[in-house]
C-alpha positions in Angstrom: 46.5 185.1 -125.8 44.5 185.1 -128.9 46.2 186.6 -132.0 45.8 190.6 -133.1 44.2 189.5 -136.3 41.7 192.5 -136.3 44.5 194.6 -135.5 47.0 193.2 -138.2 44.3 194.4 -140.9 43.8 197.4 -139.7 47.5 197.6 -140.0 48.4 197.0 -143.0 45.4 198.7 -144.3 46.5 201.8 -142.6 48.5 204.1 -144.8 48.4 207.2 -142.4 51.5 208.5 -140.9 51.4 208.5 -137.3 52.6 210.1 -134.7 51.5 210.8 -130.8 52.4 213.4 -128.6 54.0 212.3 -125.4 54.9 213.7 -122.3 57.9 216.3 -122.1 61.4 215.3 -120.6 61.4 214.5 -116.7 64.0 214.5 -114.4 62.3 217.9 -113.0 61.9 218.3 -109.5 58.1 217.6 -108.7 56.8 220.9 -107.1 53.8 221.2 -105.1 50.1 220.9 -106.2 48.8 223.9 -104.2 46.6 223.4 -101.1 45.4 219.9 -102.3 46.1 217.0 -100.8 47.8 215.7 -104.2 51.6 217.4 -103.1 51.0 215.0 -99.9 54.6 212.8 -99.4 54.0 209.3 -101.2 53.5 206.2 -99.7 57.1 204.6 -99.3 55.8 201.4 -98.9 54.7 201.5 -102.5 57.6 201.0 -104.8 58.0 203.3 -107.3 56.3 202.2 -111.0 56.6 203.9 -114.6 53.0 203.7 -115.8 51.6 204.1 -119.3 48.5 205.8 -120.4 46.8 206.6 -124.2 44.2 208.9 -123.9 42.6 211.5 -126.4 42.9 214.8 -126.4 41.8 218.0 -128.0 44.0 218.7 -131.2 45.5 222.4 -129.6 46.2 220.8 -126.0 49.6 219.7 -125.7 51.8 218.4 -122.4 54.5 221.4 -121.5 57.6 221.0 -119.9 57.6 219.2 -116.4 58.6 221.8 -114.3 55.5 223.1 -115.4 53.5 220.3 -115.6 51.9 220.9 -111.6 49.0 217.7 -112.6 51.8 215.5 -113.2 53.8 216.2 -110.7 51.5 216.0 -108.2 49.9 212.4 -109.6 54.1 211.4 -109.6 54.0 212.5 -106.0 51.1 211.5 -104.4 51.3 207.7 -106.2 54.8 207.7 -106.3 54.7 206.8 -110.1 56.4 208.4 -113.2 53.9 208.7 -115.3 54.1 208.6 -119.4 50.8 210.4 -121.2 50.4 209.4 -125.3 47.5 211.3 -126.5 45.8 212.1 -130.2 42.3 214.0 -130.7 39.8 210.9 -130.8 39.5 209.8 -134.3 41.1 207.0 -136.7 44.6 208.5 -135.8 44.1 207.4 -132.4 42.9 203.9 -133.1 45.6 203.4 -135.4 48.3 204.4 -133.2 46.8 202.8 -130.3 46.7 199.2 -132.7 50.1 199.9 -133.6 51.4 200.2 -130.1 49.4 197.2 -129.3 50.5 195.0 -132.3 54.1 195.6 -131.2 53.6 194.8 -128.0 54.0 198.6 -126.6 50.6 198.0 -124.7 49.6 201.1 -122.5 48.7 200.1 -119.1 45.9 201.8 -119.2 43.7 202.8 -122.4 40.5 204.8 -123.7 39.0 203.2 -126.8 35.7 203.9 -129.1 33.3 201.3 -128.7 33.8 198.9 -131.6 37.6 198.9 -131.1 36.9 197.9 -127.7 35.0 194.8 -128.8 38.2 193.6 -130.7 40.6 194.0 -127.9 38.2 192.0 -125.5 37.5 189.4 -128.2 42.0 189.3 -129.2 42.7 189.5 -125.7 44.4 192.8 -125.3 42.2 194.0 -122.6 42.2 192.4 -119.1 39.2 191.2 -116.8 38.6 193.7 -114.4 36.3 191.8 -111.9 37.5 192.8 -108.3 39.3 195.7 -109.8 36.7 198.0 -110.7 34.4 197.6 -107.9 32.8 200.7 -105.5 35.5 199.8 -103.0 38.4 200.3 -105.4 36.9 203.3 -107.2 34.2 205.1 -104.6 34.5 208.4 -106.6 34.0 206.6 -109.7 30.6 204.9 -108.5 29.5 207.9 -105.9 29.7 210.6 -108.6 29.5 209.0 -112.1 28.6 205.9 -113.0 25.9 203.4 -111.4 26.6 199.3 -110.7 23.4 199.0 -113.3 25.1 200.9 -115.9 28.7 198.7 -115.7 26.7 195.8 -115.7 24.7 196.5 -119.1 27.9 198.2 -120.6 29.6 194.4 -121.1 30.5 192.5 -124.2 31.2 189.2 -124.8 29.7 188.2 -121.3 33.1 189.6 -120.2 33.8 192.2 -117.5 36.8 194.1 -119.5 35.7 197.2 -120.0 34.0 200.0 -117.9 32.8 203.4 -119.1 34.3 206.5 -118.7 32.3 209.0 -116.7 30.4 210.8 -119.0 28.1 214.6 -119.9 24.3 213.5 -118.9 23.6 216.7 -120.4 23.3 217.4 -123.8 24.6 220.1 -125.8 24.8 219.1 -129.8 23.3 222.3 -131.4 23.7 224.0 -134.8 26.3 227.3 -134.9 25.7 229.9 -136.9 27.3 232.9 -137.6 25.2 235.8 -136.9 27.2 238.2 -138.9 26.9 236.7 -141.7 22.6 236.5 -141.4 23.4 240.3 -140.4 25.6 241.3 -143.1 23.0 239.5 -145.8 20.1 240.8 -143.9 18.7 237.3 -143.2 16.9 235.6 -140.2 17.8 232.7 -138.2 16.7 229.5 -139.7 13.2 227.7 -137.9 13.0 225.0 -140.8 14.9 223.2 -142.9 14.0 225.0 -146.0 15.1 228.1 -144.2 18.4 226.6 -143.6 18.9 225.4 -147.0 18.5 229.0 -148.1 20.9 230.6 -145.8 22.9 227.9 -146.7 22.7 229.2 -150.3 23.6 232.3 -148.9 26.4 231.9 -147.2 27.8 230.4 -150.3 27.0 232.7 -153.0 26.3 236.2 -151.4 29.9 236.9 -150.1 28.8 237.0 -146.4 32.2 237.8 -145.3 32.6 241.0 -147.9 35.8 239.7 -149.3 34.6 239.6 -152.9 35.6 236.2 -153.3 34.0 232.9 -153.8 35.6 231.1 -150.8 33.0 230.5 -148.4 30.4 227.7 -148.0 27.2 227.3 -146.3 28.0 224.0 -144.5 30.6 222.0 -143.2 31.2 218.5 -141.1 33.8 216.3 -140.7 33.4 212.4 -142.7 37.1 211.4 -141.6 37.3 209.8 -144.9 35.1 207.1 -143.8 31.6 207.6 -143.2 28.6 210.7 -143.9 28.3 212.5 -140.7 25.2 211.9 -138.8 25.9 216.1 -138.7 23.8 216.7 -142.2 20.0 218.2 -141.3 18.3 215.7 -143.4 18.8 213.2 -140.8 16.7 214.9 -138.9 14.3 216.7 -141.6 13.6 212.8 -142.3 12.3 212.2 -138.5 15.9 210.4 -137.5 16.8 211.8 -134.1 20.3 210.7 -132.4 22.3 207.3 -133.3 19.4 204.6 -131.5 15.9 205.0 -130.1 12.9 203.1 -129.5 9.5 204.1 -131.4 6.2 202.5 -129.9 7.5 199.4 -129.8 10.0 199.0 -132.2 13.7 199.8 -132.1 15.5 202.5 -134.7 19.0 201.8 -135.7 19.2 205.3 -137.7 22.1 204.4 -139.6 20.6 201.7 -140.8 16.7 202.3 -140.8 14.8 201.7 -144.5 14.6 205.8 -144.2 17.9 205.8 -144.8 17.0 205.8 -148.4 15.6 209.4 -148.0 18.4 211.0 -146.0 21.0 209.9 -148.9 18.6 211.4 -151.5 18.7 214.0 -150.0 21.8 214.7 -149.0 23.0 214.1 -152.9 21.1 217.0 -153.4 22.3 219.0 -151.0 25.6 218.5 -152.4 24.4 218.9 -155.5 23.9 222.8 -155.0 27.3 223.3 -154.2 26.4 224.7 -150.9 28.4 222.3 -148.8 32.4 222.5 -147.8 33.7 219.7 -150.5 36.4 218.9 -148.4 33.6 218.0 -145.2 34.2 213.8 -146.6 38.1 214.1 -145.6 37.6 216.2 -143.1 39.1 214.4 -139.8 36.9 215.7 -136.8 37.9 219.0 -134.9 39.0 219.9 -138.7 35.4 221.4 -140.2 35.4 223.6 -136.9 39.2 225.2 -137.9 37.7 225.9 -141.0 34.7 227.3 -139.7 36.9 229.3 -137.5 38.6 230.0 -140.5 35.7 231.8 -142.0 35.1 229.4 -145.0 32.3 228.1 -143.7 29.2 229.1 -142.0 27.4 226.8 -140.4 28.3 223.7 -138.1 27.0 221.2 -135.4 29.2 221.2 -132.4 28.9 219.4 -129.1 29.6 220.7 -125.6 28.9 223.5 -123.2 31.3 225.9 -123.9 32.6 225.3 -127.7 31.2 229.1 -129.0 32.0 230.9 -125.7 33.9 234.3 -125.8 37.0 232.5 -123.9 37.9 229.2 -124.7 41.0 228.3 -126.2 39.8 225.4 -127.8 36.5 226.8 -128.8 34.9 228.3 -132.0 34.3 231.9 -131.1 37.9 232.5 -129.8 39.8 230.8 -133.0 37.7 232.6 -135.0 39.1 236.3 -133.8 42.8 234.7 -133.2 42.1 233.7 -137.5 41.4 237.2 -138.3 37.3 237.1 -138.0 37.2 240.5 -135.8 33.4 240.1 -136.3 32.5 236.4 -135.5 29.8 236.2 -133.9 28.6 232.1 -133.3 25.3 231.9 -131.9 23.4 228.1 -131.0 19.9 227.4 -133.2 18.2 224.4 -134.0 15.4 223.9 -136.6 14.2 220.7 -134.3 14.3 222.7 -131.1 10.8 221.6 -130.1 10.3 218.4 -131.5 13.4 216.7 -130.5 17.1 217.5 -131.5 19.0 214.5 -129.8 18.2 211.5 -127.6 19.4 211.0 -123.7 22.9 210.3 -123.6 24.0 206.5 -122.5 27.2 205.2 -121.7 29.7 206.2 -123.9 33.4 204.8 -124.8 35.2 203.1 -122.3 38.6 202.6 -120.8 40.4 199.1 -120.6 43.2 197.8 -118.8 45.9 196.2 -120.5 46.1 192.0 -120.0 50.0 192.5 -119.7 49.7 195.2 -117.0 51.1 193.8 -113.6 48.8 193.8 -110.6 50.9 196.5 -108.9 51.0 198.7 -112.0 46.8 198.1 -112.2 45.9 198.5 -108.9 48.4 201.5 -109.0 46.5 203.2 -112.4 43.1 202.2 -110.8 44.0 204.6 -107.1 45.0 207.6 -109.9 41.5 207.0 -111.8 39.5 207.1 -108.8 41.2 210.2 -107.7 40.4 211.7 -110.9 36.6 210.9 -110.3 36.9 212.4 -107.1 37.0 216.2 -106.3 40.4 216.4 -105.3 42.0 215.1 -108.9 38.4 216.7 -110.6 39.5 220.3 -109.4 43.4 219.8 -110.3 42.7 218.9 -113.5 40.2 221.0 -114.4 40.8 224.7 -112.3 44.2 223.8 -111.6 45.7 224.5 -108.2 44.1 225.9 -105.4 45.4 229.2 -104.0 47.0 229.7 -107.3 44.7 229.5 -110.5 41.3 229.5 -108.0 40.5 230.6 -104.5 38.0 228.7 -102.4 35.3 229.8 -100.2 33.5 226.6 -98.9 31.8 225.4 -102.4 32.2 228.0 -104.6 35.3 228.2 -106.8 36.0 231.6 -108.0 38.9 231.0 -111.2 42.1 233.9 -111.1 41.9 234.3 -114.7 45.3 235.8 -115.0 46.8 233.1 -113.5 44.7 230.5 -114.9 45.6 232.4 -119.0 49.5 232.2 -117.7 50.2 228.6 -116.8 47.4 226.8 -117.9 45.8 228.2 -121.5 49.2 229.6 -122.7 50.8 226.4 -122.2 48.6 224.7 -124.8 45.7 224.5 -122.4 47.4 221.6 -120.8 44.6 220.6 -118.5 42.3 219.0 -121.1 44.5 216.1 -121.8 44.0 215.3 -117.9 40.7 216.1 -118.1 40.1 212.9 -120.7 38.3 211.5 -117.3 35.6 213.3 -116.2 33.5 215.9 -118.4 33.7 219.3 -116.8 30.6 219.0 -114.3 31.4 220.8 -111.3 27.8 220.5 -109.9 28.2 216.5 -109.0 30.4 217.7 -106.1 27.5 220.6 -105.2 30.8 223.2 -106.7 29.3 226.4 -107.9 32.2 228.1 -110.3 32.7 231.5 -110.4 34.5 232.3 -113.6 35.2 235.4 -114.6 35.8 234.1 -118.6 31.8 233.5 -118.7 30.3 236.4 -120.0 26.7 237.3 -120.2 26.7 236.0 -124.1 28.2 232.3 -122.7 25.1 232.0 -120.2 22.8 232.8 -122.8 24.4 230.3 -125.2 23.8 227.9 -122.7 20.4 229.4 -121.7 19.7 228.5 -125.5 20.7 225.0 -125.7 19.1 223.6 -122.5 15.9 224.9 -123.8 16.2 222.0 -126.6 13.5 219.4 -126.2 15.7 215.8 -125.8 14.1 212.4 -126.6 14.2 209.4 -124.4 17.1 207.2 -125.1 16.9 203.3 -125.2 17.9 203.5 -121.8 20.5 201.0 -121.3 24.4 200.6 -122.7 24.0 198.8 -125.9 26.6 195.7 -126.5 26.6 192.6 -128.5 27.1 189.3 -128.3 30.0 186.9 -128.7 30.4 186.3 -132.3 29.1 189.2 -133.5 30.9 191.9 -135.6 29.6 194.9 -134.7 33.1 197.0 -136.4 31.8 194.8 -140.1 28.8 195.7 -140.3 29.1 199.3 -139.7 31.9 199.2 -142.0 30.1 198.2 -144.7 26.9 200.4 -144.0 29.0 203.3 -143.6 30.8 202.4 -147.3 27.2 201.9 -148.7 26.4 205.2 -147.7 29.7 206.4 -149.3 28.3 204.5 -152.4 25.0 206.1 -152.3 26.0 209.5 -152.0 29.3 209.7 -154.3 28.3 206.7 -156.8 25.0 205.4 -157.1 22.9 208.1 -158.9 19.8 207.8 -156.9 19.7 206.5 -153.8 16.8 203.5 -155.3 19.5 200.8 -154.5 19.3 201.3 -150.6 16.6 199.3 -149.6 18.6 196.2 -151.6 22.1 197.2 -149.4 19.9 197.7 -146.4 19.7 193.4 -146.9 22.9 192.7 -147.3 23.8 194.9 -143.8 20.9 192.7 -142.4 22.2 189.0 -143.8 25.2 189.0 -144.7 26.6 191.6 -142.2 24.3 190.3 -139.5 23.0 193.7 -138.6 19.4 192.0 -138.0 21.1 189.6 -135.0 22.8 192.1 -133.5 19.5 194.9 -133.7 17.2 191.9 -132.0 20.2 191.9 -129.5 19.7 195.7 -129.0 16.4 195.2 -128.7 16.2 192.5 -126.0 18.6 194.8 -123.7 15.9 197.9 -124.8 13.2 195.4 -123.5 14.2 194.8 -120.1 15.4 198.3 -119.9 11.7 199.8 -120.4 10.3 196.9 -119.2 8.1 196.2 -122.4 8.5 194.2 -125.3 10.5 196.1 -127.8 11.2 194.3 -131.0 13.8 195.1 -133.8 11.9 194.9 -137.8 14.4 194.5 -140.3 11.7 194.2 -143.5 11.7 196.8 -146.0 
């Protein structure tokens, strides 16, 4: 095995103090999984294994006690397994416990990683080949209902099949938040441009929108995790950058790193320069700037997924904001861009691996729970919890006991989401129509709101690189010339000159012409990758 020498660094670099949640005691009895086929007797051919997983996980979900830990015991069960869950929220906490565990040989048998990470445990040997592992007739829920044999086989790095996507939302839902009280309370009107949205911004800020008579609110906030300027500040797309990669006519955009980068960072300094954003939005780890926007010290936020302002979710921004004292939050979607393009097409996002020291047994073992996880049996489980208990069923609609559902599920630190990590909550790819009494007529219309959002193409294919390329470098460095631009530099002139040394040195130009040969056969056109200023 090749040595951890990306891992090392990152290592000794690391100063953070770390620590994962894991699962609570066992030795309870394993009770049944309701009317599923999950609480079926185990296989006793299969000897028993203890399996290891690292997995993310929303920062308020947290494992309870086994005896009432139902997903658990029914996996335990049905596999015959005892199963050990470490989880963080997604972030550089997670990588650096998962490079921890890994450096010190406490390799999880099975693990979800961002995408550059990835790279460096395929390239150091951490990860393990998964040809004739991950294949439809291993995982037929996993093809069937999620991902396609064309997207695994464009979703490879190093010409190496060690690494497969995790099923992932096809539809989008990154809008702005606002809070409507606030525009109320100021008497103001939703923002349409980005001019508008500076000046509520402003606002928000200075005009005491929360009637406190103090200075402790902001217009803005977003979450930099120390490292990087979120791609959540407007001027990305006031400058005509929309989403991460795209192709325009025939050339492919890298936004990060496109010449109009130059622009964003100017104007983002003077954003910042009104005092109008959340100064602590650089620090900020993610899933922090939405506690303080629950918090009411900030305003205005970008947010992904379907349900993060609804009336009733735990984990959401509408719901933390009453249980924080704002009686009157009120978060409603908008979007400046809505008709010229807020986002692009989702592609493949970050994978799962399989460790290289995992026995067969133990992998062909994780890969059977995985697949039932894709399926409907471990979707609903994990998602509505137990049948007969937290939902009733009536052929394919699924109507949710929200009593029972609040009492063992959401009181217990909404539990379910760290077994959710699989599959996004999609209920239509097995034709399941959900009744939920928790979705209120202002949740539809939130919803009603955002799917109304014009979405670009995307480049339409996974984008990987090439043996030999750094992909984790060179986004390193651009991320700390940003940094540079917008905390140091005191105009953003210098870009263009950085832009080169991301190109050369960093070879962001070789791995771009890589993006956009796979963009190429993707559209079927020549698609080219211009790195002049």
């Amino acid at each position: 095995m090749k040595t951890f020498s990306k891992v090392t660094a990152v290592l000794l670099a690391s100063t953070l103090v770390l620590a994962a949640c894991s699962d609570a005691k066992e030795g309870a009895s394993p009770s049944p999984a309701g009317n599923t086929n999950a609480s079926s007797s185990p296989d006793t051919k299969k000897e028993k294994l203890d399996l290891k997983w690292m997995v993310i996980a929303d920062a308020s979900s947290q494992l309870p006690s086994a005896d009432k830990d139902f997903v658990k015991n029914a996996i335990e069960e049905k596999f015959n397994v005892t199963l050990k869950m470490n989880y963080l929220p997604l972030g550089q906490d997670y990588t650096n416990k998962l490079n921890t565990m890994i450096a010190s040989g406490d390799i999880s048998d099975v693990f979800y990683a961002e995408g550059v990470p990835s790279n460096n445990y395929i390239r150091d040997g951490v990860a393990r080949d998964l040809t004739g592992i991950v294949t439809p007739a291993k995982m037929p829920n996993y093809f069937k209902n999620w991902v396609t044999e064309a997207n695994l086989k464009s979703y490879q790095v190093q010409s190496a099949f060690k690494r497969a996507p995790v099923p992932y939302e096809t539809s989008y839902y990154r809008t702005f938040y606002i809070r409507k009280d606030w525009l109320e309370k100021l008497n103001l009107k939703m923002p349409t441009n980005y001019d508008e949205l500076v000046s509520v911004m402003k606002a928000f800020t200075f005009n005491d929108p929360d009637g406190n008579g103090k200075n402790d609110t902001y217009g803005f906030t977003a979450a930099g995790g120390g490292a990087s300027v979120s791609m959540d500040f407007p001027e990305f797309l006031n400058n005509g950058l929309v989403g991460d990669t795209y192709v325009e006519g025939d050339q492919f955009i890298d936004v990060r790193s496109d010449i109009r980068m130059q622009n964003v960072l100017a104007d983002i300094k003077k954003l910042l320069d009104l005092k109008v954003v959340d100064p602590d939005w650089f620090l900020n780890k993610y899933g922090q700037h939405f506690d303080k926007a629950a918090q009411g010290k900030a305003g205005i936020v970008i947010g992904q997924g379907r349900d993060l302002a609804f009336d009733n979710n735990p984990a959401g921004l509408q719901m933390k904001s009453k249980q924080a004292g704002q009686a009157t939050a009120d978060w409603q979607p908008f979007h400046p861009w809505e008709k010229t393009g807020t986002w692009v097409e989702t592609i493949p996002g970050n994978p799962f691996l399989i460790s290289s020291k995992a026995s067969d047994a133990k992998v062909q073992r994780s890969i059977e729970i995985l697949d039932w996880l894709a399926g409907e049996e471990g979707f609903l489980l994990t998602r509505y919890g137990k049948e007969g208990v937290h939902y009733k069923r009536s052929g394919k609609t699924i109507e949710v006991n929200q009593d029972a559902y609040k009492k063992d599920i959401i009181d217990n630190n909404n539990f379910l989401e760290i077994y959710g990590w699989f599959t996004p909550r999609k209920p239509e790819v097995f034709g399941l129509n959900v009744v939920d009494p928790k979705i209120t007529e202002r949740d539809k219309k939130i919803v009603e709101k955002i799917n109304s959002y014009k979405i670009l193409p995307s480049v339409g294919t996974a984008l990987t690189v090439k043996e030999g390329m750094d992909l984790g470098a060179m986004r390193k460095r651009m991320n700390e010339l940003h940094v540079q631009v917008v905390y140091k530099d005191k105009d953003a002139s210098s870009w263009p000159q950085y832009r080169q040394e991301i190109m050369t040195k960093f070879g962001g130009k070789a791995i771009f012409d890589n993006y956009a040969e796979l963009a190429s056969t993707a559209k079927g056109k020549t698609i080219k990758f211009k790195s002049e200023n």
